[in-house]
C-alpha positions as CSV (number, residue, x, y, z in Angstrom):
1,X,0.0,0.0,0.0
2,X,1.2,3.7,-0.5
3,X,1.9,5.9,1.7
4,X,4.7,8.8,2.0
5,X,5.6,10.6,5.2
6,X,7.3,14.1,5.0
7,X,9.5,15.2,8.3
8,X,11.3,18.7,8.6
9,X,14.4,18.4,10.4
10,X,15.1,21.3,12.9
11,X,17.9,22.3,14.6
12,X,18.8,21.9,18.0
13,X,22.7,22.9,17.7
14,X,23.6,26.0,16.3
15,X,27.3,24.7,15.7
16,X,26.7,22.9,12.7
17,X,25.0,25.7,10.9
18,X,26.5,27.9,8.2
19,X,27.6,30.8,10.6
20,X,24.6,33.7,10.6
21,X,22.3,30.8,9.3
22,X,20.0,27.8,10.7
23,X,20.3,24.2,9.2
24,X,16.9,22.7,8.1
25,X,16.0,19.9,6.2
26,X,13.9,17.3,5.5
27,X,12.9,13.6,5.4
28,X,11.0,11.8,3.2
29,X,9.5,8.3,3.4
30,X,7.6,6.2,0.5
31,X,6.2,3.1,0.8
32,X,5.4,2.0,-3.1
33,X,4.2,-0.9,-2.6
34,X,7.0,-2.9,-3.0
35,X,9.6,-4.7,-0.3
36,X,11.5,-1.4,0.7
37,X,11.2,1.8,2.1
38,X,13.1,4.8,-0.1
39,X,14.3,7.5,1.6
40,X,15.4,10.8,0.6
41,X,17.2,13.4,2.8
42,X,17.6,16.8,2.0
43,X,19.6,19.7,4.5
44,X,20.5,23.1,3.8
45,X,22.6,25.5,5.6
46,X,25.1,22.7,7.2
47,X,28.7,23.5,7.8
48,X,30.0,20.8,5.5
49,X,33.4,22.0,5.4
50,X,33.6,20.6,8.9
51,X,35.8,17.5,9.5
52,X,33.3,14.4,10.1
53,X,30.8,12.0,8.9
54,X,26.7,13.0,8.4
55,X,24.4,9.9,9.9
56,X,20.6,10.0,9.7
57,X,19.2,7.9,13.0
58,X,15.6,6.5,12.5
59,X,13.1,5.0,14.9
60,X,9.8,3.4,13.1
61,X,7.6,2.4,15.9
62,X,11.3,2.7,18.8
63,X,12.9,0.2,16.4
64,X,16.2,2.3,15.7
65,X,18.3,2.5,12.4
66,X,20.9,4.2,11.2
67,X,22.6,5.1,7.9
68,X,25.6,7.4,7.1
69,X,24.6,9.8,4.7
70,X,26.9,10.3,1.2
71,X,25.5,14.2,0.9
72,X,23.1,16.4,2.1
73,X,21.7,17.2,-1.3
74,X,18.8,14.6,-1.9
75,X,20.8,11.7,-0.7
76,X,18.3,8.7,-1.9
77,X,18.2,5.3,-0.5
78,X,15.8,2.1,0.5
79,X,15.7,0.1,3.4
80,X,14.0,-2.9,3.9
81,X,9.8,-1.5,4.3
82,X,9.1,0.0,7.9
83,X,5.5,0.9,9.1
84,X,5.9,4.9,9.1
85,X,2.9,5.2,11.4
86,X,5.4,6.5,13.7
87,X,8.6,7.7,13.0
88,X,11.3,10.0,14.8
89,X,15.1,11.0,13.1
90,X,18.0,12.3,14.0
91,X,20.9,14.4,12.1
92,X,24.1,13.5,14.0
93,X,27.9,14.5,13.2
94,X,30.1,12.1,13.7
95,X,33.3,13.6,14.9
96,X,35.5,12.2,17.4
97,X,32.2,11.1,18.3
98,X,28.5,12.0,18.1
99,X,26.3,15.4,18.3
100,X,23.1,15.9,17.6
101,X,22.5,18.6,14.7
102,X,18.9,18.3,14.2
103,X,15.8,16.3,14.6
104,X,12.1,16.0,13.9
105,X,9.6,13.3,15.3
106,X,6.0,11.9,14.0
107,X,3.4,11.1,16.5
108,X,5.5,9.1,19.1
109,X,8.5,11.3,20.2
110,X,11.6,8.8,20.3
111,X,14.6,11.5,19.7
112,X,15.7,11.1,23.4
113,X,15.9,7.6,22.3
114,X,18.2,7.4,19.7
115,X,19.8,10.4,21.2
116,X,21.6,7.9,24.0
117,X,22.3,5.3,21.3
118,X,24.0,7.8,19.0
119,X,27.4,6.0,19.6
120,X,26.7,2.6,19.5
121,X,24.5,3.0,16.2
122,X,26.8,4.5,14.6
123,X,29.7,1.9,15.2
124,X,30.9,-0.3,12.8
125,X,29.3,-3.7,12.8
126,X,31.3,-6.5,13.8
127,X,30.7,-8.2,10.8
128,X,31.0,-5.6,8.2
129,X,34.0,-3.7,7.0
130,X,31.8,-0.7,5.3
131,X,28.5,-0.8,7.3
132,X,26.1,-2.1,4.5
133,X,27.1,0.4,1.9
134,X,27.1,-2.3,-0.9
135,X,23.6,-3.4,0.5
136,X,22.7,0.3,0.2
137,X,23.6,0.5,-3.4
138,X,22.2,-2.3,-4.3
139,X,18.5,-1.4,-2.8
140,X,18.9,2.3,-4.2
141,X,19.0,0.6,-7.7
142,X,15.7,-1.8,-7.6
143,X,13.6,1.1,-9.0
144,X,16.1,3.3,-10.5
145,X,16.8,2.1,-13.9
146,X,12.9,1.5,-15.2
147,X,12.3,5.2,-14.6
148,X,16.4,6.0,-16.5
149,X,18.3,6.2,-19.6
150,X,21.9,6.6,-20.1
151,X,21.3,10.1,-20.6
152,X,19.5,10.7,-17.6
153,X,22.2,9.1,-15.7
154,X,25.2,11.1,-17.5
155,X,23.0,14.4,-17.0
156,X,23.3,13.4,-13.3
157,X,26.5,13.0,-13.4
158,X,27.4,16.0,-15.5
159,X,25.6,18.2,-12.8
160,X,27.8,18.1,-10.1
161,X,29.9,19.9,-11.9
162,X,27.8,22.8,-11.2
163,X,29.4,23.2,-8.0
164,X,32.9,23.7,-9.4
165,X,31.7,26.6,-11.7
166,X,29.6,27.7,-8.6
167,X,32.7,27.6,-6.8
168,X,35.1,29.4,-9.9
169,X,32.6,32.1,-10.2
170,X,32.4,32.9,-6.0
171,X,36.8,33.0,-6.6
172,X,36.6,35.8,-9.1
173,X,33.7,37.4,-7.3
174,X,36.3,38.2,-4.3
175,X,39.0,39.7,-6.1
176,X,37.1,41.4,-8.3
177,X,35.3,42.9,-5.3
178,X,39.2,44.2,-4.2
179,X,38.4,41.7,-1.2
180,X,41.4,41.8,1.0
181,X,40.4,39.2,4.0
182,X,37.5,36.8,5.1
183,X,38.3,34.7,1.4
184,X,37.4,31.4,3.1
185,X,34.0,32.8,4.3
186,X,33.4,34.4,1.5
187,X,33.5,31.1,-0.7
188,X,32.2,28.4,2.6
189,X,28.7,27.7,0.6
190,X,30.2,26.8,-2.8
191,X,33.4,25.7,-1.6
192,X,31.1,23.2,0.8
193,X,29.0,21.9,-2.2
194,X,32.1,20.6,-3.6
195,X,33.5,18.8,-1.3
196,X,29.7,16.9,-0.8
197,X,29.4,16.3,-4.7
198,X,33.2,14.4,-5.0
199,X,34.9,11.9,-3.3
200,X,37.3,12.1,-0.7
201,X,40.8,12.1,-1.7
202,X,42.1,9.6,1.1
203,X,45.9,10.0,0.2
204,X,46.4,13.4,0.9
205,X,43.7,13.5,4.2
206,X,46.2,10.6,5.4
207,X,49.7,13.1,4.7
208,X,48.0,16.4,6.1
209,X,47.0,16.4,9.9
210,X,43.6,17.9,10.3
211,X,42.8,18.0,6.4
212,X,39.9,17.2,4.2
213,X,40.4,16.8,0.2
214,X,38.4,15.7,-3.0
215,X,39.4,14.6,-6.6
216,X,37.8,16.1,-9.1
217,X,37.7,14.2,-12.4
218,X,38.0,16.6,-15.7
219,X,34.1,15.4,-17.4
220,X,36.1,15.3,-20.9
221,X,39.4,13.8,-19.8
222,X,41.4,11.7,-18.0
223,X,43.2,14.3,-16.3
224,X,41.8,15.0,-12.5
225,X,43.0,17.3,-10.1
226,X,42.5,17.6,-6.3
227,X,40.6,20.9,-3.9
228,X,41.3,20.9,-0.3
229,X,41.6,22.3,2.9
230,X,43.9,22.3,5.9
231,X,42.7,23.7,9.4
232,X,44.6,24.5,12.2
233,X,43.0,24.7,15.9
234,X,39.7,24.2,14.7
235,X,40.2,27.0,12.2
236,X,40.7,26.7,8.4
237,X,43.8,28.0,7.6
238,X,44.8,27.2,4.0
239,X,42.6,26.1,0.8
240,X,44.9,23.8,-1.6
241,X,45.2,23.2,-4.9
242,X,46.8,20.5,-6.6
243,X,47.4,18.8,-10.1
244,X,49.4,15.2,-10.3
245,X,52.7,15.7,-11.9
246,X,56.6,14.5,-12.2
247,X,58.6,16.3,-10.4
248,X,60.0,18.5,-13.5
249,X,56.9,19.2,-14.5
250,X,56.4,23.1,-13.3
251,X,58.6,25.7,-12.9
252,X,55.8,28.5,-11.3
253,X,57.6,29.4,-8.3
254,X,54.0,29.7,-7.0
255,X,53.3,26.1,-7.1
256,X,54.7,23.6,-4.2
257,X,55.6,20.0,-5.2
258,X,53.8,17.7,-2.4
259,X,56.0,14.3,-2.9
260,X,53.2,11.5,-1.8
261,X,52.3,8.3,-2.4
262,X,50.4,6.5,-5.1
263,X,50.9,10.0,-6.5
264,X,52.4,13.4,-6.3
265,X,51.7,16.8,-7.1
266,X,52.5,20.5,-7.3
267,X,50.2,22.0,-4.9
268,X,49.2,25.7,-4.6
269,X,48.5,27.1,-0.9
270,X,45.9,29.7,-0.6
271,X,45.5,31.4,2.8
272,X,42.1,31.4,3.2
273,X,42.1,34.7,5.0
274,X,43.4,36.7,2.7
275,X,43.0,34.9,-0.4
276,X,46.8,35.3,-1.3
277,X,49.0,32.4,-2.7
278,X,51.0,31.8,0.5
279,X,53.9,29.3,2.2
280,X,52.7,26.7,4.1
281,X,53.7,26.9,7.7
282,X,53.3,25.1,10.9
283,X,50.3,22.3,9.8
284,X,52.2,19.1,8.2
């Protein structure tokens, strides 16, 4: 039998809001009928730039669930069908360990609930070594491809993009605005959306203490190249840039070659204060 359920997410810790802004969001729930539940999540005005992992924690009727979100913007998924008479979720931040960002309830009110298992559901199982992300994949599919072509699928993939050029056209905003500090605030949104719409670039987050980088794959190439940032007591202090290369490959004095392994690069150093190419100091 049908039935959809709609929850908005609200905030109960300003921390991991966009400074000057309040994350919302929302869930939805859709029973079609079939064997599975799909779920969509959708969250505006998080930090994402923030170090950590995004969970969504469900009770349907006090039976708790958990999955970690892949990004904020319509993440899609199915789980095996759940009654969604009643329903309460959580948005938790996995740092170091868990805080509550958010939550919304239907009905029965089971937030306090999952707020004391927050930990423990978000633990890797015993059993697994990715908590069920293949079995997440696989029941995100069963009612994909009837409704898809493989130009429908490359237009999704095509539109992340977006947030590069988002992110290119908030750069040349600032200096052509003869912007002389507050760079990294300046560009937080797009910069953000970037980092949600690629894939971590473990290599480099392993090398740089307190670091969070993506790869970004050129659409009509095989040439990539790889956006990240370094933070220093809790504050981002540097926004890098970096394009594989040999080690004689440029001679800009600008550029710094990062020697790592499976591959190296010539990196660029931005200090995200001032928006200046700058030497790195103090954060290796």
């Amino acid at each position: 039998m049908y039935c959809k359920r709609i929850l908005i997410l609200q905030q109960t810790n300003t921390r991991f809001a966009e400074r000057g802004k309040e994350l919302c969001g929302l869930v939805k729930f859709v029973n079609n009928g079939r064997d599975v539940t799909d779920v969509t999540v959708f969250v505006t005005n998080a930090d994402v730039a923030m170090l950590g992992e995004w969970w969504l924690l469900c009770a349907f009727n006090r039976e708790p669930f958990a999955v970690q979100l892949t990004t904020l913007n319509n993440c899609v998924f199915s789980i095996p069908q759940r009654n969604l008479d009643k329903i309460s979720c959580l948005l938790v931040k996995k740092e170091d360990r868990c805080f509550e960002a958010a939550r919304a309830y239907l009905e029965v009110n089971a937030c306090d609930a999952l707020y004391r298992q927050m930990d423990d559901l978000t633990k890797p199982r015993a059993d697994e070594q990715d908590p069920t992300a293949y079995e997440q994949f696989v029941a995100s599919t069963q009612n994909f491809y009837p409704q898809s072509d493989v130009r429908e699928l490359k237009l999704q993939a095509n539109n992340r993009y977006r947030s590069v050029s988002e992110y290119s056209d908030a750069f040349e905003r600032f200096y052509a605005s003869g912007g002389h500090s507050d760079y990294y605030d300046s560009v937080k949104r797009e910069i953000g959306k970037v980092f949600v719409q690629f894939p971590p670039y473990y290599p480099l987050i392993r090398k740089y203490r307190d670091s969070f980088f993506v790869r970004i794959d050129f659409p009509k190439s095989d040439e990539y190249f790889v956006l990240g940032v370094l933070q220093k007591d809790g504050v981002i202090r540097y926004i890098c840039y970096g394009l594989p290369a040999e080690r004689d490959g440029i001679t800009d004095k600008d550029f710094v070659y990062v020697d790592n392994s499976p591959t190296a690069f010539w990196m660029l150093f931005q200090d995200a204060d001032s928006g200046q190419i700058s030497a790195i100091n103090g954060l290796v």
